[in-house]
VOVEXDREN-815638 format. One record per residue (C-alpha): residue in three letters; x, y, z. Coordinates in Angstrom, 3 decimals. Layout:
# VOVEXDREN-815638
BAZA res        x        y        z
BAZA ALA        X        Y        Z
...
# end
This chain:
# VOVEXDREN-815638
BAZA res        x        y        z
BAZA UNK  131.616   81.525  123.011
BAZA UNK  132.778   80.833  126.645
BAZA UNK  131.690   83.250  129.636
BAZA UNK  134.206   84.630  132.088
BAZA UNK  133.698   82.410  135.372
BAZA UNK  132.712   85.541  137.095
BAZA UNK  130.468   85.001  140.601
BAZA UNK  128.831   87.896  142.354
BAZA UNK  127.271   87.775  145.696
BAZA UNK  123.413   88.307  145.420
BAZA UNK  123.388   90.470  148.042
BAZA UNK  125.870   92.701  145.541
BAZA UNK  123.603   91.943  143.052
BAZA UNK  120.405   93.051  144.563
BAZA UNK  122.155   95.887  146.597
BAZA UNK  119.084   98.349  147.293
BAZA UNK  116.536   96.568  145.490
BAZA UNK  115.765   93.790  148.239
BAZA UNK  116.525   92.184  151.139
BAZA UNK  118.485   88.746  150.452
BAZA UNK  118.055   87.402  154.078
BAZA UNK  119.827   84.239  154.660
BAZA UNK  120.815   84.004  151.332
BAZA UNK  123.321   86.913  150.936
BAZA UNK  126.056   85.118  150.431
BAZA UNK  124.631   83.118  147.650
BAZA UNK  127.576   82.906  144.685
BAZA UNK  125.399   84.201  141.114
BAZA UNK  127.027   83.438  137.839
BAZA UNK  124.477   84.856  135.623
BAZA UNK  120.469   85.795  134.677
BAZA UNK  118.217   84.488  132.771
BAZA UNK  114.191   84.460  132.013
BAZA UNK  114.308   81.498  129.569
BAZA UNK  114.489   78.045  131.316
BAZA UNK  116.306   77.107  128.177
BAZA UNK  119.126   79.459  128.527
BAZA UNK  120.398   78.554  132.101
BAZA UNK  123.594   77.732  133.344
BAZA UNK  124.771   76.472  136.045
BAZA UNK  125.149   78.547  138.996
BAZA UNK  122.745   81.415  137.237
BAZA UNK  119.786   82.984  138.943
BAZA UNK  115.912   82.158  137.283
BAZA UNK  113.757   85.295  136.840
BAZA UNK  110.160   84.065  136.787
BAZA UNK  107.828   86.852  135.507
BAZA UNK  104.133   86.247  133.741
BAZA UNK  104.067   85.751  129.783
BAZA UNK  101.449   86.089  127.436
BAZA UNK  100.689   82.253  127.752
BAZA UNK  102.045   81.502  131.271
BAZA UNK  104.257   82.122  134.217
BAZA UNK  107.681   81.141  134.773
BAZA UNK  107.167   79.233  138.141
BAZA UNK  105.820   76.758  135.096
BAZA UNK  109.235   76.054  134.487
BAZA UNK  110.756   75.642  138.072
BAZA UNK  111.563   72.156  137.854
BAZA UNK  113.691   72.608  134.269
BAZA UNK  115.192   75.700  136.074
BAZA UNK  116.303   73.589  138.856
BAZA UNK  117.100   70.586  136.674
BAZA UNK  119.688   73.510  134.524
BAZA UNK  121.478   74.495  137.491
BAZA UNK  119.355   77.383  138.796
BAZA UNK  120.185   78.267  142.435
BAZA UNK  117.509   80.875  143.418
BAZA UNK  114.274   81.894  141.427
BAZA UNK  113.921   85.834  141.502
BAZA UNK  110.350   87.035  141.340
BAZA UNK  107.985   89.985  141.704
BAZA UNK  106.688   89.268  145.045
BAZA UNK  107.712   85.491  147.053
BAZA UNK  103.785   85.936  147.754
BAZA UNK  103.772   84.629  144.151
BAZA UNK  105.422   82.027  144.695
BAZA UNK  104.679   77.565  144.659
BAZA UNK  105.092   76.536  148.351
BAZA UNK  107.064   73.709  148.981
BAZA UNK  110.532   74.666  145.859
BAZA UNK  113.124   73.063  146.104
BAZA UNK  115.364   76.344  145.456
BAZA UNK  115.178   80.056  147.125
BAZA UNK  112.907   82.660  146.101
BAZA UNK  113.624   86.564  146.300
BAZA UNK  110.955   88.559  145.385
BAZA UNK  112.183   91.611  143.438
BAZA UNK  109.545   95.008  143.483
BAZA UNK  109.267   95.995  139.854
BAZA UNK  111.396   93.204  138.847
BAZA UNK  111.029   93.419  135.142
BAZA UNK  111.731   96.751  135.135
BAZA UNK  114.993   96.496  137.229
BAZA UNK  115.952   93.741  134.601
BAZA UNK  118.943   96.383  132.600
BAZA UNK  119.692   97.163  136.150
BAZA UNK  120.614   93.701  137.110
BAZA UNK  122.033   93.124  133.731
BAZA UNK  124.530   95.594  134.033
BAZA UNK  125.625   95.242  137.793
BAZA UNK  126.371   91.378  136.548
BAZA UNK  128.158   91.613  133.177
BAZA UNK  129.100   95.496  132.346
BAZA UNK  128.084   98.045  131.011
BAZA UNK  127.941   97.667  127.117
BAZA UNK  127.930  101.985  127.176
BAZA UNK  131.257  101.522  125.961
BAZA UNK  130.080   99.799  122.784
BAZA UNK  129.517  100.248  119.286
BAZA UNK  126.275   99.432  118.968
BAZA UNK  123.716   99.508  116.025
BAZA UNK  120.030   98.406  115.603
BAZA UNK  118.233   98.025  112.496
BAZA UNK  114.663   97.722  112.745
BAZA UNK  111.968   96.951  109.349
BAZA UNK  109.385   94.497  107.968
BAZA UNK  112.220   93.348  105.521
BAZA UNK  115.775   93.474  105.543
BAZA UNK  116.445   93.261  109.223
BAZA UNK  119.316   90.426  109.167
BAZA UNK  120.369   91.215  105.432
BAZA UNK  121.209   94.573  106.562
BAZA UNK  122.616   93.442  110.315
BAZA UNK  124.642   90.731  108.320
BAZA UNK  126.309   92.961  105.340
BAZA UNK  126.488   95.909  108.137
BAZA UNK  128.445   93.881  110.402
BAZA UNK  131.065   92.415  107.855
BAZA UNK  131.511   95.966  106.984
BAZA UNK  132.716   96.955  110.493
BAZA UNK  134.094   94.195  111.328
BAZA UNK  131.837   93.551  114.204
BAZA UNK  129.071   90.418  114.927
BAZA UNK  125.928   90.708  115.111
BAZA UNK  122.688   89.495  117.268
BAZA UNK  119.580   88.524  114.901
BAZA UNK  117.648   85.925  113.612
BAZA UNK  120.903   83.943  112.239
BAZA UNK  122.493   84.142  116.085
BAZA UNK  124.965   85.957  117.577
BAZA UNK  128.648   86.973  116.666
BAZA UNK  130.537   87.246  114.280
BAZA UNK  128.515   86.884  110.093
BAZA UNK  129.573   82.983  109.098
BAZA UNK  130.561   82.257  113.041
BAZA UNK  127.293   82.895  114.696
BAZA UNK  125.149   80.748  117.811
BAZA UNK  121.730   80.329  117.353
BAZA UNK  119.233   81.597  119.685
BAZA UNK  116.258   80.987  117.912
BAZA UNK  114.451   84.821  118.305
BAZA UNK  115.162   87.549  116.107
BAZA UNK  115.542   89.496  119.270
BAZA UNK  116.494   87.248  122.342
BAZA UNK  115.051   88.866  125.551
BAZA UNK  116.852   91.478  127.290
BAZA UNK  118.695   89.167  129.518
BAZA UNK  120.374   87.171  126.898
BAZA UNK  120.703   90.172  125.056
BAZA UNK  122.957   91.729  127.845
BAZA UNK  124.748   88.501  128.366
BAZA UNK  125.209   88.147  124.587
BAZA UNK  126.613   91.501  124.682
BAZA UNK  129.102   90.795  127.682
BAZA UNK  130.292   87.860  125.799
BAZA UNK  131.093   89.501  122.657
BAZA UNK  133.205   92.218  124.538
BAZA UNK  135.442   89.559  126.539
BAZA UNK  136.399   88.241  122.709
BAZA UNK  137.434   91.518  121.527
BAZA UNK  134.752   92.798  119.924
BAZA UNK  133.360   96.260  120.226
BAZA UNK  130.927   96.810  117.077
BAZA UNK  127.494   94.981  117.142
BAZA UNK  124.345   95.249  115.101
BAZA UNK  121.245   94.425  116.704
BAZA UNK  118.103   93.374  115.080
BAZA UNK  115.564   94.603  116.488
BAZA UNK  112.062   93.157  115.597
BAZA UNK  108.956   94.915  116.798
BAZA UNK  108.087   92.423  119.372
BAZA UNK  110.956   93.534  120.667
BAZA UNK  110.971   96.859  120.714
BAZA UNK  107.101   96.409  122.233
BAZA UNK  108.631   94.128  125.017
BAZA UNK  111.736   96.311  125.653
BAZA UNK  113.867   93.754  125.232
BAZA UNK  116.678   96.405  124.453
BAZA UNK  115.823   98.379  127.609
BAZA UNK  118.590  100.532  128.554
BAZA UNK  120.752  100.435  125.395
BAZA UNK  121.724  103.648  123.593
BAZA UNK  123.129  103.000  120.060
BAZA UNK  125.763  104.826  117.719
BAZA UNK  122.925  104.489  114.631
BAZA UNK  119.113  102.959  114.391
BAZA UNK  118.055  102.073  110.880
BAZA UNK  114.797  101.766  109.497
BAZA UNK  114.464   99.761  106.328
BAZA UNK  110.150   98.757  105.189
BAZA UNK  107.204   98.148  106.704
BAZA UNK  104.673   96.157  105.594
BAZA UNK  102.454   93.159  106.595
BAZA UNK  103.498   91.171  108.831
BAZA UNK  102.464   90.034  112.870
BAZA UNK   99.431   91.706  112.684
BAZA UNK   98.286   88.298  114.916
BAZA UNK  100.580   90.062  117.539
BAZA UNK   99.995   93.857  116.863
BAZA UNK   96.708   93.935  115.722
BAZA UNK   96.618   96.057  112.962
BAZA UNK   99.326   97.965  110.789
BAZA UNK   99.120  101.268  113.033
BAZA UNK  100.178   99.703  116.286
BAZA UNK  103.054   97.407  114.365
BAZA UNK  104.639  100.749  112.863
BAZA UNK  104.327  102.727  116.262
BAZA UNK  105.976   99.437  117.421
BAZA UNK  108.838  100.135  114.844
BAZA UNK  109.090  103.974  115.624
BAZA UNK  110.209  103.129  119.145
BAZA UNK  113.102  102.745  118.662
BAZA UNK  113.161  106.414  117.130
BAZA UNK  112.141  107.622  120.243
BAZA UNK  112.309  105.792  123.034
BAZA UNK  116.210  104.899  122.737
BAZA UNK  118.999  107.519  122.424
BAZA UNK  120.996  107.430  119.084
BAZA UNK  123.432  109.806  117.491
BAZA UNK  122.399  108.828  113.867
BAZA UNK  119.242  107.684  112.086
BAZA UNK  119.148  106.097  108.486
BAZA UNK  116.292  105.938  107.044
BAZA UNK  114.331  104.773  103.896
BAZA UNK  112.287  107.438  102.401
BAZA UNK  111.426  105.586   99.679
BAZA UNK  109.113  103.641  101.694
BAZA UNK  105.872  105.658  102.761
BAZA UNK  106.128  104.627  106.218
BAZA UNK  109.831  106.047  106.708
BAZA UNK  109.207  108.586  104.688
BAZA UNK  106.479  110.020  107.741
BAZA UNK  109.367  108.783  110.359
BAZA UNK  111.991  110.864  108.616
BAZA UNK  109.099  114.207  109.038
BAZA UNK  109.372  113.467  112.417
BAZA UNK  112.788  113.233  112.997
BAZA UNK  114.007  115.773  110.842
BAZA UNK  115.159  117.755  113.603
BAZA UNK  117.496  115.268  114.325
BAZA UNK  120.874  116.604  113.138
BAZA UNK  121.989  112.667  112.783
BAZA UNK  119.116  112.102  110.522
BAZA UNK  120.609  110.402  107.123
BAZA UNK  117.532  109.476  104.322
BAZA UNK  118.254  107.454  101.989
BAZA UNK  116.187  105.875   98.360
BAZA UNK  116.552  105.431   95.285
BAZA UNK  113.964  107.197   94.009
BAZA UNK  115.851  110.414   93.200
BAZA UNK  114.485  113.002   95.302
BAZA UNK  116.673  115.848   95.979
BAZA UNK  115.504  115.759   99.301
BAZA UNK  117.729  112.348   99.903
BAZA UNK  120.957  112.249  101.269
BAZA UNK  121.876  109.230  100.202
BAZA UNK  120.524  108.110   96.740
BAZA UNK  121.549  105.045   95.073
BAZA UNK  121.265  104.579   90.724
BAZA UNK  121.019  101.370   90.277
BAZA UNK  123.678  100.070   87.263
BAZA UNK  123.500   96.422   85.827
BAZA UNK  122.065   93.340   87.420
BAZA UNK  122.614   89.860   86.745
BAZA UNK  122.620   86.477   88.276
BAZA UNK  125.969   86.594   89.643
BAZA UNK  125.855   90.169   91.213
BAZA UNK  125.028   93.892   90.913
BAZA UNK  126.780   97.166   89.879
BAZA UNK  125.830  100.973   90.347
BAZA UNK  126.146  104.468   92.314
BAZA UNK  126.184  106.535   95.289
BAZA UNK  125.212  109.769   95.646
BAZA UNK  126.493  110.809   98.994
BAZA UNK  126.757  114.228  100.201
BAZA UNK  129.835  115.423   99.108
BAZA UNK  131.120  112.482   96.658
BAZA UNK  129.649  109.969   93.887
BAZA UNK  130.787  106.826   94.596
BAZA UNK  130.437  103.692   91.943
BAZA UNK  129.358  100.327   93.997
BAZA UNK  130.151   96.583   92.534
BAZA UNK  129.138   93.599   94.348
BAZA UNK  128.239   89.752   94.437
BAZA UNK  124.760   90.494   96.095
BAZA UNK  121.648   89.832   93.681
BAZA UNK  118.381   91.848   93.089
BAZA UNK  117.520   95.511   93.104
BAZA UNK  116.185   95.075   96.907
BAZA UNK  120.483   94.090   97.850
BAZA UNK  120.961   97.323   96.076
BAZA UNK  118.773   98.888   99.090
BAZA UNK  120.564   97.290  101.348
BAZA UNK  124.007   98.363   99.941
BAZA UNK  122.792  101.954  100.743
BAZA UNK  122.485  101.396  103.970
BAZA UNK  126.180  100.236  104.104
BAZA UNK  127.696  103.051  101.981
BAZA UNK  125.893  105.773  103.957
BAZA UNK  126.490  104.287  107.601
BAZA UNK  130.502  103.740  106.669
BAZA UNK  130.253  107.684  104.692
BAZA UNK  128.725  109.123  108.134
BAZA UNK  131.831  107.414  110.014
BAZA UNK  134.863  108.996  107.488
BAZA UNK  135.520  106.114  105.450
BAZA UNK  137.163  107.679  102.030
BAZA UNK  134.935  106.446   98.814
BAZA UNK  138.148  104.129   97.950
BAZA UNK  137.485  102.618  101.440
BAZA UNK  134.139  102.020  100.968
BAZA UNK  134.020  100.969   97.610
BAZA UNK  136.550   97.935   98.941
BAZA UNK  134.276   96.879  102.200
BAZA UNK  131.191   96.829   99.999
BAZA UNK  132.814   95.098   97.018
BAZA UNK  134.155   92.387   99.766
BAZA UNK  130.710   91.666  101.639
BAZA UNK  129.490   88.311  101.465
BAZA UNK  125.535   87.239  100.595
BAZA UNK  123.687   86.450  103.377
BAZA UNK  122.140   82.731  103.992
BAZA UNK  118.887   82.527  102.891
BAZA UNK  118.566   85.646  101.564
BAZA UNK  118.400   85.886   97.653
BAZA UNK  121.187   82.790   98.055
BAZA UNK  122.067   81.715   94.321
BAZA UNK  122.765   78.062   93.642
BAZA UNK  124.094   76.616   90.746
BAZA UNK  124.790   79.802   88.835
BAZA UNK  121.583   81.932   89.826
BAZA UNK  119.167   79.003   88.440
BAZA UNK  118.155   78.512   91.948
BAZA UNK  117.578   81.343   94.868
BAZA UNK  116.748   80.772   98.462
BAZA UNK  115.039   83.596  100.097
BAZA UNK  113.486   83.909  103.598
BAZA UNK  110.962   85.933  102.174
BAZA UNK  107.456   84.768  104.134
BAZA UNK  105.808   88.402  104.136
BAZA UNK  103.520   90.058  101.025
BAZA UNK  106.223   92.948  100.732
BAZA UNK  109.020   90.610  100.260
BAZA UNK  107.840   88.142   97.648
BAZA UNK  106.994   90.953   95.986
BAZA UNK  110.639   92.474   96.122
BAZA UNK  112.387   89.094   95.595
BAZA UNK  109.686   88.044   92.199
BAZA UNK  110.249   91.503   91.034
BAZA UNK  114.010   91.750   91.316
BAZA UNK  114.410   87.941   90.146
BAZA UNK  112.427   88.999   86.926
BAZA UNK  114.679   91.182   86.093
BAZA UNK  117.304   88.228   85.668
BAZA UNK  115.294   85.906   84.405
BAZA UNK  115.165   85.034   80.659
BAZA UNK  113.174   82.410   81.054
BAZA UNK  109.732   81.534   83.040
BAZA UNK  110.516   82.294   87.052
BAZA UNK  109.223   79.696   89.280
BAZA UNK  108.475   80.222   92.552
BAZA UNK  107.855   77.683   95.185
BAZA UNK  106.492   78.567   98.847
BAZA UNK  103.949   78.054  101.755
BAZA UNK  102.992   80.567  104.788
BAZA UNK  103.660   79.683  108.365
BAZA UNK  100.487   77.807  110.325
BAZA UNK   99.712   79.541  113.593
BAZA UNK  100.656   82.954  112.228
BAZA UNK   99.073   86.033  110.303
BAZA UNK   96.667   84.347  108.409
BAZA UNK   95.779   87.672  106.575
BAZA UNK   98.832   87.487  104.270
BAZA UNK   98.040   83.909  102.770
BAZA UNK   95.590   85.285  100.452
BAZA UNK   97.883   88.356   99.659
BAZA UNK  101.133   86.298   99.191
BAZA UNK   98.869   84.036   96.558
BAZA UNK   98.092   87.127   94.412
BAZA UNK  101.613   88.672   94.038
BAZA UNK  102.997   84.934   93.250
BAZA UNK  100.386   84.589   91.296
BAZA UNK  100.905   87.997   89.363
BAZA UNK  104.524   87.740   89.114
BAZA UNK  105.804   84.325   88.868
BAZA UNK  104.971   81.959   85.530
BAZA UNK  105.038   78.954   87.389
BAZA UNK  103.818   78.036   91.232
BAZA UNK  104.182   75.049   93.614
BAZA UNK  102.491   75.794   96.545
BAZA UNK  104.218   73.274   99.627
BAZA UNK  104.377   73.739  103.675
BAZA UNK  106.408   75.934  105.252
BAZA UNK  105.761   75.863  109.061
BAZA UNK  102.818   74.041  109.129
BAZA UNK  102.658   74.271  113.122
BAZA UNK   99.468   72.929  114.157
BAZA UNK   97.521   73.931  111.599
BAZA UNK   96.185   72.017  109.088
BAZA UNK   98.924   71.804  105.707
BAZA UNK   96.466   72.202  102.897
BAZA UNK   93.874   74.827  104.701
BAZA UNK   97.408   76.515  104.649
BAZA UNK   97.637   76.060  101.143
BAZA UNK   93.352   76.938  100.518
BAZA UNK   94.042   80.105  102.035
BAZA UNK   97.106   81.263   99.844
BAZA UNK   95.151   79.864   96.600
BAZA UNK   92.255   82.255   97.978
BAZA UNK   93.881   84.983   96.638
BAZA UNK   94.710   83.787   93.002
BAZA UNK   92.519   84.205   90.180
BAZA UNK   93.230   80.851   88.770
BAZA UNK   94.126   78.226   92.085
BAZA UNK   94.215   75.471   89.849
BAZA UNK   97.112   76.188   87.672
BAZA UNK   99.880   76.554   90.367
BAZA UNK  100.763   73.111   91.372
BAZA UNK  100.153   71.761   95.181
BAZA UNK  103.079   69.120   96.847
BAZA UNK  102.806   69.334  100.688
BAZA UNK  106.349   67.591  101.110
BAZA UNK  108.227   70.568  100.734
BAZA UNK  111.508   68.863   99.918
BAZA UNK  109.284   66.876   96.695
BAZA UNK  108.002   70.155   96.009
BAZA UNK  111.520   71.538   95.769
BAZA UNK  112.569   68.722   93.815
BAZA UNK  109.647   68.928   91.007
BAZA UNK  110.280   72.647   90.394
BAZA UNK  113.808   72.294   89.626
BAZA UNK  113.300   69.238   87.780
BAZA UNK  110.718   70.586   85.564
BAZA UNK  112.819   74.306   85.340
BAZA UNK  114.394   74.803   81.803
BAZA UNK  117.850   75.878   81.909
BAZA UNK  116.590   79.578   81.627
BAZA UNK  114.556   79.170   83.930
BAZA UNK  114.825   80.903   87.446
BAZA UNK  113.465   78.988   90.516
BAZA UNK  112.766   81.124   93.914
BAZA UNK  112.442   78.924   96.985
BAZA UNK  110.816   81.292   99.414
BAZA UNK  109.750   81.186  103.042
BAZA UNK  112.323   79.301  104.770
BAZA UNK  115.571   80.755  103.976
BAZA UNK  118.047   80.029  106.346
BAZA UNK  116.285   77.472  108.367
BAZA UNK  117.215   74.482  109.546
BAZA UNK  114.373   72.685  110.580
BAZA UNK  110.645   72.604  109.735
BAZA UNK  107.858   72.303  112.509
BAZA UNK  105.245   70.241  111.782
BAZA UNK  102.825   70.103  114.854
BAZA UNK  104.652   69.884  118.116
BAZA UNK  107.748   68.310  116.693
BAZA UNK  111.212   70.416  115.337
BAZA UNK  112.705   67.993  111.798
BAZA UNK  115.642   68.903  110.492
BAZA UNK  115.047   70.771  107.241
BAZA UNK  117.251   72.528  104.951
BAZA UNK  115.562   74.545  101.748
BAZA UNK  119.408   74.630  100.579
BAZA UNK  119.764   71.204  101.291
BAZA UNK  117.052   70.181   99.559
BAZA UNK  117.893   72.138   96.781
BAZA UNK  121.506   70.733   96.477
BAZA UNK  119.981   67.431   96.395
BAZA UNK  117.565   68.626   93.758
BAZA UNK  120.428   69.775   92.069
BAZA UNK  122.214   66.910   91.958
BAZA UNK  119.748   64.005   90.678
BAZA UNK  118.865   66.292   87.795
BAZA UNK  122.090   66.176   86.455
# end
């Protein structure tokens, strides 16, 4: 995705905000907060993180291309750079400002967020096939099947803007946003209004960030109420949304959906047939009943599907319409991704809630025993390793317990602390290597078998310590696949 070769003066850019001195005339291509993300000719913001302070990186900024360094007060600053430094009052605050006067205002824009302990990229992925848009989220950003990574969820708000900018100069107006609840705590989509904010679960998940469950919901609910939206779907089947829907409900775009059949719902999906190769069902929308058909496995795709139907319903698609965009939507990587005929699914699940959804909806298509093979991340929540070892443990016949993201923690106190939770540790099987571990539960699968590869998803590396190796859980499986033919 190329940028516009735009240049703006800084003293344009700063109009107001500071004095640029001798360097007014100073030609600014772009912003950015991430050392990583420069470009040549762009401007470094240096503001204090959790673990440091961005005049850390000065010497990668200058070694990107950085021209100036913009910070909170040049009082703050090294003596002796080898680049400019404008101190900016309230810079991080000012940072939509800046954003806009450089690349646009995206007011014009389409733009969606979708916000949830679960279903946060399946829903920004299936959402933004449906309206023919792209898409920023964990897989990247643009367009489902064509996206860049950026390695966040939510990248911060300056590549956000920038991503935004980019998007519009190829055409395209519609966008869904994930937005994950560090984000929405760091306001990373500061100064963004959207046509529709979706809420899908919460459950446990980043309480090393958050704390405890109370502050990671209020963290989702921002984006209920600190960002302006003319519609709000929500799950009421989920106890959480069913509290944010109370508190919205008088919202006149509020839209609940569930399955659960409460006349209360506005949107309420009956789930049909399932099987390995797809789904069927219905739609209960306000003023039509609409039947649904797709290639998307599992009753928690089903969920997911609402969203779709009721966000295309709100925007006057007729139920032939939408029966055709749903029926057309493509599975997302890594999430409930059947190989080989549905013997073998990938899915990123790496939280209690989801394992839960993915073993329960995999049951369901599963004649045989259901394996399930997965880790839990080092360096994050460790409260969920005992939790994650139960369900498995209470839903799935047979378990290898392997690495994930071992970080630098240690691989099998990893493991101890999932087997914690489990009744009986010492029947699930333990292989570190997660590619062997892979490779054994496939091997050893009868052809009725299921196998669920969890954690990973659509990941393409594995870090182990300090160091990124290329890893593939579909990969591996494909591999697996083919020596035990």
């Amino acid at each position: 995705m190329s940028e516009r070769k735009r240049r703006t003066r800084l003293a344009d850019l700063l109009h107001g905000l500071t004095d640029t001195g001798a360097h007014a005339d100073l030609a600014v291509r772009g912003l950015a907060m991430d050392s990583r993300c420069l470009r040549p000719g762009d401007l470094f913001v240096a503001l204090a993180g959790a673990s440091g302070h961005g005049f850390d990186h000065l010497e990668a900024a200058l070694a990107a291309g950085a021209v100036a360094v913009l910070c909170e007060s040049q009082d703050q600053a090294p003596a002796g750079g080898a680049m400019p430094v404008i101190g900016v009052p309230e810079l991080r605050k000012r940072l939509p400002e800046l954003a806009r006067r450089l690349w646009g205002d995206p007011a014009q824009m389409d733009l969606l967020a979708v916000t949830g302990t679960n279903g946060k990229t399946s829903v920004a992925w299936l959402l933004a096939q449906a309206l023919d848009g792209a898409m920023i989220g964990t897989l990247g950003v643009g367009r489902p099947g064509e996206q860049i990574s950026t390695g966040l969820t939510t990248p911060d708000v300056l590549s956000v803007y920038r991503a935004l900018a980019e998007l519009r100069e190829v055409g395209i107006r519609t966008v869904v946003l994930e937005a994950s609840s560090h984000a929405l705590d760091q306001e990373r989509l500061a100064g963004l209004s959207f046509s529709t904010v979706i809420f899908t679960t919460l459950g446990h998940d980043h309480l090393d960030y958050h704390g405890d469950l109370d502050h990671y919901a209020a963290a989702k609910a921002r984006l209920f109420g600190d960002y302006a939206s003319q519609r709000q779907l929500i799950n009421r089947d989920d106890a959480f949304g069913a509290r944010l829907a109370e508190r919205l409900s008088g919202s006149p775009g509020l839209v609940t959906y569930g399955c659960d059949g409460r006349a209360s719902l506005d949107v309420t999906g009956r789930l049909g047939a399932i099987a390995r190769t797809g789904l069927s069902g219905e739609v209960q929308l306000p003023d039509s009943l609409i039947a649904v058909r797709s290639r998307l496995l599992g009753r928690i795709n089903f969920m997911n599907l609402l969203v779709v139907v009721a966000e295309l319903d709100a925007r006057g698609f007729d139920a032939r319409e939408i029966q055709r965009r749903v029926e057309a939507l493509l599975p997302v990587p890594g999430r409930m991704q059947a190989l080989a005929g549905g013997r073998v699914v990938i899915d990123y699940a790496h939280t209690p809630d989801a394992l839960e959804n993915v073993l329960t909806s995999l049951r369901e298509v599963t004649p045989g025993e259901l394996w399930c093979v997965f880790g839990c991340g080092g360096d994050r929540d460790r409260a969920k390793r005992p939790l994650m070892g139960r369900i498995a443990e209470a839903l799935a016949d047979r378990i290898v317990l392997t690495d994930d993201n071992p970080r630098n923690e240690n691989s099998l106190a990893i493991i101890r602390e999932i087997q914690a939770g489990m009744r009986h540790p010492n029947r699930c099987q333990v292989v570190a290597d997660r590619a062997q571990a892979i490779a054994r539960a496939i091997r050893s699968a009868a052809a009725e078998d299921v196998v669920l590869v969890a954690g990973k998803g659509h990941e393409i590396e594995q870090v182990i310590g300090d160091r990124r190796l290329p890893f593939s859980d579909e990969q591996a499986v494909r591999e697996a696949l083919e020596v035990a033919a």
